[in-house]
N, C-alpha and C positions, 0 to 999 in steps of 0.2 A: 761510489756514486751516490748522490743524493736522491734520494724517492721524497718526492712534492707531492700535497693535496691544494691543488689548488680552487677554492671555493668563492662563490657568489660573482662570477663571472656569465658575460653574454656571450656564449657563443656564436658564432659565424659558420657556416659550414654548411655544403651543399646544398644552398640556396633557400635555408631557413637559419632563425637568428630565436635562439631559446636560451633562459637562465638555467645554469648547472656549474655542477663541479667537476671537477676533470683530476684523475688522480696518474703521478708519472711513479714507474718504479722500473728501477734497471734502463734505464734510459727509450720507454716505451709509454705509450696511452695504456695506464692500466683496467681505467674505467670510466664513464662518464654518466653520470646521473645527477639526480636532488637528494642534497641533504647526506654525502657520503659519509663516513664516521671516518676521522682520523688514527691511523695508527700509531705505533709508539715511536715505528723510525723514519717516520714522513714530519719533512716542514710542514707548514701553513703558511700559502699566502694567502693573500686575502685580496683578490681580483678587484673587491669593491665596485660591481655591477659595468667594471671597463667591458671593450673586445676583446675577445681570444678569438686568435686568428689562428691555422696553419700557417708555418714559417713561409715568406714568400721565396719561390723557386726561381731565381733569374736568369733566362738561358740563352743571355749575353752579355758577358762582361769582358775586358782586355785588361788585366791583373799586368804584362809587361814582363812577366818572367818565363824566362829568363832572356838576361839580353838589356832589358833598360831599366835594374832594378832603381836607377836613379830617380824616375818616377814613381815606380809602384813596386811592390813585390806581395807573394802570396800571404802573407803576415800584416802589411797594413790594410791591404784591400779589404781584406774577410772580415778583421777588426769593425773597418765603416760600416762593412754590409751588414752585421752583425745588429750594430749599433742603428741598423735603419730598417730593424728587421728580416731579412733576406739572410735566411738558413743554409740555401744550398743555391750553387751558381754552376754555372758551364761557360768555362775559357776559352776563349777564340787563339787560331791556330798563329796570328801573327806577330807573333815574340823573334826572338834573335838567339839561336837558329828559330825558324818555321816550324811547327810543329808539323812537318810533313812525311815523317817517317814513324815509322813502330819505336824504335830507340828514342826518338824525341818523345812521342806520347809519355812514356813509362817513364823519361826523366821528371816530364812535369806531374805526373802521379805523385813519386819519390819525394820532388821539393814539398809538393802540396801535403803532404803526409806529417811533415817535419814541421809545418808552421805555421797549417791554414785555422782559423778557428771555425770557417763551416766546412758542410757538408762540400764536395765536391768534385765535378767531370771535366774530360776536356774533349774539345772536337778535334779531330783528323781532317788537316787541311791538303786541299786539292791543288794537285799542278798540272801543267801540261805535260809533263811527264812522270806523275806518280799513280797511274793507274792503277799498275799491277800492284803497289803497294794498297790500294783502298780495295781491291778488289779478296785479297788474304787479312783484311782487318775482322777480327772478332767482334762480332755484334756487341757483347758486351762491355767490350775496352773502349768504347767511346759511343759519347752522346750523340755522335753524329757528323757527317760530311761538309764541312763548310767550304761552300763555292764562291770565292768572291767574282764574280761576273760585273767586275770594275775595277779600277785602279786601284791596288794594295802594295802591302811592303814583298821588296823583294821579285821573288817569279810567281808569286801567287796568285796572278791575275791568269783566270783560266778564259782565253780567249778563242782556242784553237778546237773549230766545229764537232771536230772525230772526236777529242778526248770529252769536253761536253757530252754526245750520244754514248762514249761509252761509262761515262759515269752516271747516267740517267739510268743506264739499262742494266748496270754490275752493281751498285751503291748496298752494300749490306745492310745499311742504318736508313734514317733518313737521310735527308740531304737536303740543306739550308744554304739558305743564297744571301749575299748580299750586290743587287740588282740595281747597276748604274752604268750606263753606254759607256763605255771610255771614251771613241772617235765623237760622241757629243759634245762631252766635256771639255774635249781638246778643242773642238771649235767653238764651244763659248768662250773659254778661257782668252784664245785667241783675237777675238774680236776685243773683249774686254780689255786687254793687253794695247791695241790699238786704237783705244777710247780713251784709257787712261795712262797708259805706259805704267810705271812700275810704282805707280800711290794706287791702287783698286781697290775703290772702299767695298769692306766687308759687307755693305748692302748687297753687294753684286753677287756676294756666296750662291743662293738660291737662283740669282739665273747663272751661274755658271754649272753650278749641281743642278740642273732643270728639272724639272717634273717630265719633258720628254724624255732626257735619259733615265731616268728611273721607269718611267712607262714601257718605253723600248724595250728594258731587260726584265723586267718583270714579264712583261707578255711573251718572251723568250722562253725566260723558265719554264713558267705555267704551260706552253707550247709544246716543250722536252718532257713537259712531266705527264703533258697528257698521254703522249705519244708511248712513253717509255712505260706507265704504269706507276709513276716514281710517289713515294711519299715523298712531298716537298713543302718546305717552310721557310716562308719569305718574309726576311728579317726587314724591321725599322721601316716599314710603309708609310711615307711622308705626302703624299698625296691624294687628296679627293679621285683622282683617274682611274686610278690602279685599284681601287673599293669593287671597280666593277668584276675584276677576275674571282674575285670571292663570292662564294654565296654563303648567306645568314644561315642564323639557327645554331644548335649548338656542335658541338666537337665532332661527338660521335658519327662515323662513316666518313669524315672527311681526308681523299686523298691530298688535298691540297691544301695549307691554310697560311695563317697571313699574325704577325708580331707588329707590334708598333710600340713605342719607347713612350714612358713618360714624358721627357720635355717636350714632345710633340702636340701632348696635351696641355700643354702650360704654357712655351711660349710660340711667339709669332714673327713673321718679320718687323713689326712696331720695335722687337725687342734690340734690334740689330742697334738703332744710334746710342743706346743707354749699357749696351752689354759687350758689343763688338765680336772679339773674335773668343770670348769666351761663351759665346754657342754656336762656336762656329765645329759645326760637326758634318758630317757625311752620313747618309743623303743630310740636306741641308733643310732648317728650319726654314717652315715655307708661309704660306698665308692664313690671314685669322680665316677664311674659310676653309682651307687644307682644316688647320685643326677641329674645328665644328666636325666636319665630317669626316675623321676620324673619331672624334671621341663618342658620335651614333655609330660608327662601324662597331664601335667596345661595345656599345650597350645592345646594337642587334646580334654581334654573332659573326660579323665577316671578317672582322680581329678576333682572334681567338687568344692570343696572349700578349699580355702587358710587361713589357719587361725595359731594360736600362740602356744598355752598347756604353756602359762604365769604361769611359777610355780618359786616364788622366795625363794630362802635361805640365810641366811646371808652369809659375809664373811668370817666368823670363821668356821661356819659347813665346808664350800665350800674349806676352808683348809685345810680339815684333811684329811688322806688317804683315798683310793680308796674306799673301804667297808665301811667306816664309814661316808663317803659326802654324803649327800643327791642328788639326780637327781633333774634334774627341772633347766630353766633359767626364768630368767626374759626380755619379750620381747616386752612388749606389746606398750612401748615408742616409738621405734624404726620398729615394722612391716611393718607396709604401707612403709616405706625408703627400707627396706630389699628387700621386693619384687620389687618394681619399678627399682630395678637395673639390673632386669632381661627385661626392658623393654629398660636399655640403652643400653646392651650386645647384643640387637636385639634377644634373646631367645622367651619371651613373648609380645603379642601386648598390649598397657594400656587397649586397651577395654577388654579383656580378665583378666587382671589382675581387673578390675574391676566387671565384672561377678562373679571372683573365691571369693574378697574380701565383696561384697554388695549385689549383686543380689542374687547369689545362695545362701547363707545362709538364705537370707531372704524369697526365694521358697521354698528352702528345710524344714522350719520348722514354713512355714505359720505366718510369722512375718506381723502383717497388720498395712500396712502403713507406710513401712520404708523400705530401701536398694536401692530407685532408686530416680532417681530426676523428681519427678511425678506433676505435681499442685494439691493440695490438700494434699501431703503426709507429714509425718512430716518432718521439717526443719531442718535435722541430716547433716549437709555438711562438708566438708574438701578441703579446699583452699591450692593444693603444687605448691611451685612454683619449679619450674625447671632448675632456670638457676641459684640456688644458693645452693652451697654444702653445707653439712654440718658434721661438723668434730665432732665426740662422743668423751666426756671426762665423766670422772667420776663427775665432781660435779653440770654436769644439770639433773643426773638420781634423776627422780620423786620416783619412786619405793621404798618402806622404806628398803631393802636389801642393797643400794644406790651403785650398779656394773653393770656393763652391759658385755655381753659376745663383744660385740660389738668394744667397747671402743678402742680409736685410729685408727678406722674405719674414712671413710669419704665416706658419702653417697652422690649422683647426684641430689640430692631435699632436702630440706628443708618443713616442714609443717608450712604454712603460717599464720592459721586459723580454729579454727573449731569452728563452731556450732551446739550445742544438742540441739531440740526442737526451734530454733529459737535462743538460747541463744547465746552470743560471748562466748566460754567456756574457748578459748585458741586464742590470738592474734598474736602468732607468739614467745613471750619470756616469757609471764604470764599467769597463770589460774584465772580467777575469777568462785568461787566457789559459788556466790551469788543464782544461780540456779539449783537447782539440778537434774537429770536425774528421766525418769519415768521407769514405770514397762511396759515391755515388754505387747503389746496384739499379742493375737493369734488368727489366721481367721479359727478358725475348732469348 
């Protein structure tokens, strides 16, 4: 393993931004001060006054394995994520099988082991009938209980009242929702369907995904969780409405808190005649005042984390009409760029944008020994520089879908560098893949 001094860098980190050096050995923060003296078996790089960031923690991504490695598998994913900065990720349960048993969890450990280049967990999804299986889950073996309370693959859709209260009340972990009516949806869809018959322009995404059915199930959860006690975290927040079940400020003591995704902050429905069904995602990009206020929810506190719902499909699916595309983009290349642009628009401060992207994900779900730039912790860092743009084209997407919703975009940063574990992962234009990422530990 290589031992790095890395010097003349800005650091980022709990919510102050100082010049130093940062020194990695054995795949750890060795030490961080001014002016450290180089040893004989440390590189040098030379920061050259860029960010040093904590690797960002993403804890929502759909990787596709196993099941549809035709889109994705845990080897290109990680690759992008890598390449966009993002060190450690948590996989969502709806692959092919589900990841809804003990024996599925540990298979996607297994693959992940073999090929991921980050760091990485996975969730234990919920059914109407896998109770007793979440209720025997080791606190440790998974990041957490994903509830989809809407329309998902398979039987995943947990609809059924009694098993709800008793996963609110038995959940080992936390337990993360993603919060969308179903019988609303069905009755938008339906009307739409009768408005258009079977051309439904992709503007209609957002009233068929409404902001009532995301309201509805959110107030749901937040309802069970009060009841129950539950730590709960409600993914991909697409609406100004739903801002009100949160209260501000920061992390700490909060039983209940609230994620919202990058493109939420970037695009809008304007974006729908230019971009179509490639944002066309779940919950559904909604209005330029939806995104306003969410991107003050980031800067006060009633978002606590920033993260992606990285779900890729090819460009064949992503051509076909409205009903027949699959939702989901692929982001995870591209994230950390996405969001820091809200730091040059004067919206969001970087330290905050770093809390949303490192810290709090790694509070919120007892991630030990990673999210901050600690001595002693692991060595997961991300080096942007900032004073050099960088313009999306289709043929540097990592992702095996190989599109970006992004594309002919030009972001105010560049990622210069990352390291997983100590490792150089990504230098700026190459992956070396020679090391591969670990398995998430958990401090509970």
């Amino acid at each position: 393993m290589t031992n790095w001094l890395i010097r003349n860098a800005e650091l980022v980190n709990e919510g102050r931004r100082c010049g130093a050096d940062l020194r990695v050995r054995n795949g750890r923060i060795d030490a961080i001060g001014g002016d450290l003296s180089a040893r004989n078996d440390e590189r040098i790089f030379d920061a050259g006054g860029r960010w040093l960031l904590p690797g960002m923690i993403d804890d929502q991504v759909h990787f596709r394995e196993p099941g549809l490695e035709y889109k994705a598998d845990f080897a290109t994913e990680s690759r992008a994520a890598v390449a966009g900065g993002i060190t450690s990720y948590m996989e969502m349960p709806n692959s092919k099988p589900t990841t809804t048993t003990l024996p599925a969890l540990a298979d996607k450990y297994a693959r992940a082991a073999a090929k991921s280049l980050a760091n990485h967990a996975f969730y234990l999804g919920a059914t109407n009938d896998n109770l007793d299986t979440i209720r025997r889950l080791d606190p440790r073996a998974a990041c957490g209980i994903k509830i989809f309370m809407g329309a998902s693959t398979g039987n995943m859709l947990v609809d059924d009242p009694a098993t709800l209260d008793g996963i609110f009340h038995d959940a080992p972990v936390i337990v993360v929702t993603h919060c969308e009516d179903t019988p609303t949806i069905e009755a938008n869809l339906a009307a739409e369907r009768a408005r258009f018959g079977s051309t439904i322009p992709v503007e209609r995404h957002p009233y068929i995904r409404s902001r009532e059915a995301c309201l509805k199930s959110s107030r749901l959860a937040v309802e069970l969780a009060r009841r129950h006690g539950t730590r709960l975290h409600i993914l991909h927040i697409s609406t100004a409405e739903e801002l009100a079940l949160f209260a501000p400020g920061p992390l700490d003591g909060k039983r209940i808190t609230a994620e919202t995704c990058v493109h939420f902050l970037h695009f809008s429905d304007a974006d729908y005649p230019r971009l179509g069904n490639f944002i066309k995602c779940n919950p559904a990009i909604k209005s330029a005042t939806d995104r306003d206020a969410l991107i003050a929810a980031v800067a006060d506190g009633r978002i606590d984390v920033l993260a992606t719902d990285h779900a890729p499909h090819t460009l064949e699916e992503k051509s076909q009409d409205y009903e027949k595309a699959p939702s989901g983009l692929p982001l995870v290349q591209f994230a950390l760029q996405c969001a820091l642009e809200q730091h040059f628009d004067g919206r969001l401060a970087l330290e905050r944008i770093v809390e949303a992207t490192s810290h709090a994900p790694a509070r919120l779900f007892d991630v030990k020994e990673r999210g901050f730039l600690r001595e002693g912790y692991h060595a997961d860092l991300v080096l942007v520089d900032p004073h050099r743009p960088h313009a999306v084209h289709r043929g540097e997407v990592l992702s095996r879908c190989g599109w970006s919703p992004f594309e002919g975009h030009t972001f105010r940063t560049s990622i210069a560098a990352t390291w997983v574990n100590g490792h150089l992962a990504w230098d700026g234009s190459r992956i070396d893949a020679s090391r591969l990422g670990e398995r998430l530990e958990f401090a509970r």
